[in-house]
C-alpha positions in Angstrom: 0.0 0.0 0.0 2.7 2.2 1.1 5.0 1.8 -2.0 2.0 1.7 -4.4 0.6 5.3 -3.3 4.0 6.9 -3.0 4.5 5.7 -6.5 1.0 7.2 -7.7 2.2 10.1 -6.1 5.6 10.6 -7.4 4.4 10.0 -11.1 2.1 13.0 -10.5 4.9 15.1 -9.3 7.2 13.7 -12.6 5.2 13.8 -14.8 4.3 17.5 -14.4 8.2 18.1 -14.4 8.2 16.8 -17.8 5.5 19.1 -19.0 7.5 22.0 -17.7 6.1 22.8 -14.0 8.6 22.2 -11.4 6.7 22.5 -8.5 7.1 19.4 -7.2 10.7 19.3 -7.3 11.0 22.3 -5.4 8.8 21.3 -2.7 10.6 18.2 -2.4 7.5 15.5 -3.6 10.3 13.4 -6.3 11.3 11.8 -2.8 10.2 8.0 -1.5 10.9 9.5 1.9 6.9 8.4 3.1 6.8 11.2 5.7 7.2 13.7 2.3 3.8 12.2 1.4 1.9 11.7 5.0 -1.3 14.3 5.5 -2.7 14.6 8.7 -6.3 15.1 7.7 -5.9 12.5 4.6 -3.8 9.9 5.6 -4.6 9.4 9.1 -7.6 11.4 10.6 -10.1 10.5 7.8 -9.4 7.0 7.5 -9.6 6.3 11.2 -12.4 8.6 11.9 -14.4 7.1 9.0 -13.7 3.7 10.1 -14.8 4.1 13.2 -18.1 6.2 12.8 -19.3 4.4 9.6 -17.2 1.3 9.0 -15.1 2.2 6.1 -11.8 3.8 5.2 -11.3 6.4 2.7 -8.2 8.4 2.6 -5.3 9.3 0.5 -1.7 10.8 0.2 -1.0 14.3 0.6 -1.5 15.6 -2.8 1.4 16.5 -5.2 1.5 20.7 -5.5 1.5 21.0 -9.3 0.8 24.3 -11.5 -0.7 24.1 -14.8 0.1 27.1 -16.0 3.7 25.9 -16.2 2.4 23.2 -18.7 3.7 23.6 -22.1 0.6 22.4 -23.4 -1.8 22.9 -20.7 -4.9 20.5 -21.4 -2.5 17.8 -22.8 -0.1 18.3 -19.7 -3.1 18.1 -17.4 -4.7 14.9 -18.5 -1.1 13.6 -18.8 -0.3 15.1 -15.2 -3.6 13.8 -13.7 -3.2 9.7 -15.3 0.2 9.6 -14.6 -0.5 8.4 -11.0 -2.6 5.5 -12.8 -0.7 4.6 -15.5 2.2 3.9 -12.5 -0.1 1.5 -10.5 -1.1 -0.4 -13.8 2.8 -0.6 -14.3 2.9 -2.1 -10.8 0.3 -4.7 -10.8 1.6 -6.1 -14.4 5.0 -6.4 -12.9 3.5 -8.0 -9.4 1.7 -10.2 -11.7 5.4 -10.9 -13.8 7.0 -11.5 -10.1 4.5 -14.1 -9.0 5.1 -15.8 -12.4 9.3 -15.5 -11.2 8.9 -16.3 -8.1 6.9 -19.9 -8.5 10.2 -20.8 -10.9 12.6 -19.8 -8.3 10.6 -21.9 -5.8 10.7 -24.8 -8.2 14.0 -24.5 -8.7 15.0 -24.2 -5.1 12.9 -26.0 -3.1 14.4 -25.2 0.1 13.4 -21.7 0.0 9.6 -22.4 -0.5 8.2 -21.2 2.6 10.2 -17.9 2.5 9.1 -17.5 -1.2 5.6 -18.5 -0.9 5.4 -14.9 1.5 7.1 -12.7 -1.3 4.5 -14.5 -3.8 1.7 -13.6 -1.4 2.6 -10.0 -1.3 2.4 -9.6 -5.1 -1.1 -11.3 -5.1 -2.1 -8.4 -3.1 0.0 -5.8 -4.8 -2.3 -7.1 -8.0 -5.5 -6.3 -6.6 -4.7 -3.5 -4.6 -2.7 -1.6 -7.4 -5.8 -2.2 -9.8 -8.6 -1.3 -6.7 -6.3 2.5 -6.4 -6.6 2.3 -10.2 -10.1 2.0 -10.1 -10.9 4.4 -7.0 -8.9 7.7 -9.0 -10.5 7.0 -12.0 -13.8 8.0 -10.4 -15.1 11.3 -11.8 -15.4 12.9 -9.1 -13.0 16.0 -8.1 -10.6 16.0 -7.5 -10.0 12.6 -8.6 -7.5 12.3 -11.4 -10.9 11.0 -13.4 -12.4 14.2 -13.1 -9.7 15.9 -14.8 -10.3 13.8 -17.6 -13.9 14.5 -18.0 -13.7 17.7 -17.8 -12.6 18.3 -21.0 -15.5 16.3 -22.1 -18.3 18.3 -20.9 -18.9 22.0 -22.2 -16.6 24.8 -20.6 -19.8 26.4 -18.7 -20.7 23.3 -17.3 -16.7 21.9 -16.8 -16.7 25.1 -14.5 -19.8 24.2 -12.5 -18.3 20.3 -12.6 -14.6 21.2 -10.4 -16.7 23.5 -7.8 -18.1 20.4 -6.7 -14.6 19.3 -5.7 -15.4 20.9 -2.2 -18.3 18.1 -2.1 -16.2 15.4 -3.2 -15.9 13.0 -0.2 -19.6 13.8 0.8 -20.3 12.3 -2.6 -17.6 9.4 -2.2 -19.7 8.7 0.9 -22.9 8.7 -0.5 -21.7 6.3 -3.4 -20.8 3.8 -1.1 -23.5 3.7 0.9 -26.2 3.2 -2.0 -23.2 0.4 -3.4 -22.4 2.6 -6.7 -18.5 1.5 -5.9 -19.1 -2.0 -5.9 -20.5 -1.9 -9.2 -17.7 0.5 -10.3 -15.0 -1.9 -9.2 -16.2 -4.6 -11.3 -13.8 -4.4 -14.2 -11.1 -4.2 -11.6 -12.5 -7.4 -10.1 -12.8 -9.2 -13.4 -8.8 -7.5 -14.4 -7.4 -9.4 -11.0 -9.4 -12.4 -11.7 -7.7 -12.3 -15.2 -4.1 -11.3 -14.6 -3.9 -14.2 -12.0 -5.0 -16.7 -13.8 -2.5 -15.8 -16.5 0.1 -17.0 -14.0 -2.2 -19.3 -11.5 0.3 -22.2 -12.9 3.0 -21.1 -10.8 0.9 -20.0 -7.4 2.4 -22.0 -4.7 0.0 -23.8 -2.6 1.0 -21.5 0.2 0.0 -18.4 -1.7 -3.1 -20.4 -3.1 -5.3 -18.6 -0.3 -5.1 -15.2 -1.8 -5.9 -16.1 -5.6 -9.5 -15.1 -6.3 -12.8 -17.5 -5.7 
């Protein structure tokens, strides 16, 4: 979880250098130093308070300070910018999925080491699912999810303006999506993606691991 968000987070931050904004750089967000990327309110507060009061976590990483007007280009450096962060998670779950692939031939190959390996293997199960879940959470378009900045530019500039001010309501809206089970429809494809991506590799899954593939 750590890694993966600190990744989303730092391909924001890059990719915006790329485009011309350094803003990110000079605050010091191209780091893996977590701390860098630690919110009060959105990393810790929220999540725990939410938990406890209604049973669910929402939360996220302290946002990466960018400035589109330092885009060369700025609508293409914006949706570029904004599915950076996603792109970087699908990266990570095809390469989990690669590892767990690895991993089952290096347990064949060494059967000694099973037990220690069938833990790594376990780990990139989860990285999977959990990579493609964030993928699937900030592609909601809602603002300020990095959907939103995609749609956007979709919708007609009067009513794109009236779209972002509803940023302010965004995690009322998050809330009230859950609770009438929108998300668990909106996570399908992520579902069925998990389901497919393991079963690409579901030949090497040692029975250790076997717990965490998909039923």
């Amino acid at each position: 979880m750590l890694f993966s968000i600190i990744a989303h987070e730092i391909a924001h931050g890059y990719a915006a250098l790329k485009q011309g904004d350094t803003t990110a750089l000079a605050a010091g967000r191209l780091t893996w130093n977590p701390i860098k990327h630690v919110d009060l309110w959105l990393t810790i507060i929220l999540p725990v308070m939410l938990m406890y009061t209604m049973g669910m976590a929402l939360g996220g990483a302290k946002p990466v300070p960018v400035d589109p007007r330092n885009y060369r280009n700025f609508r293409r450096g914006d949706i570029i910018v904004s599915l950076a962060g996603v792109f970087t998670n699908f990266l990570i779950a095809i390469g989990a999925t690669v590892l767990i692939a690895v991993v089952g031939l290096l347990a064949s190959a060494a059967p000694g080491m099973t037990s220690s390996l069938s833990v790594v293997q376990a780990m990139m199960i989860l990285a999977v699912n959990l990579n493609l879940a964030l993928i699937a959470f900030n592609l909601i378009p809602i603002p300020p999810l990095d959907g939103s900045h995609v749609v956007k530019y979709l919708l007609p500039p009067s009513w794109a303006l009236y779209y972002q001010r509803v940023g302010f309501l965004g995690l009322i809206v998050l809330i009230v999506l859950v609770r009438v089970g929108f998300l668990n429809w909106w996570f399908k494809p992520s579902e069925q993606t998990f389901v497919f991506l393991l079963g690409t590799v579901e030949r090497w899954v040692l029975p250790q691991s076997g717990q965490w593939l998909p039923r």
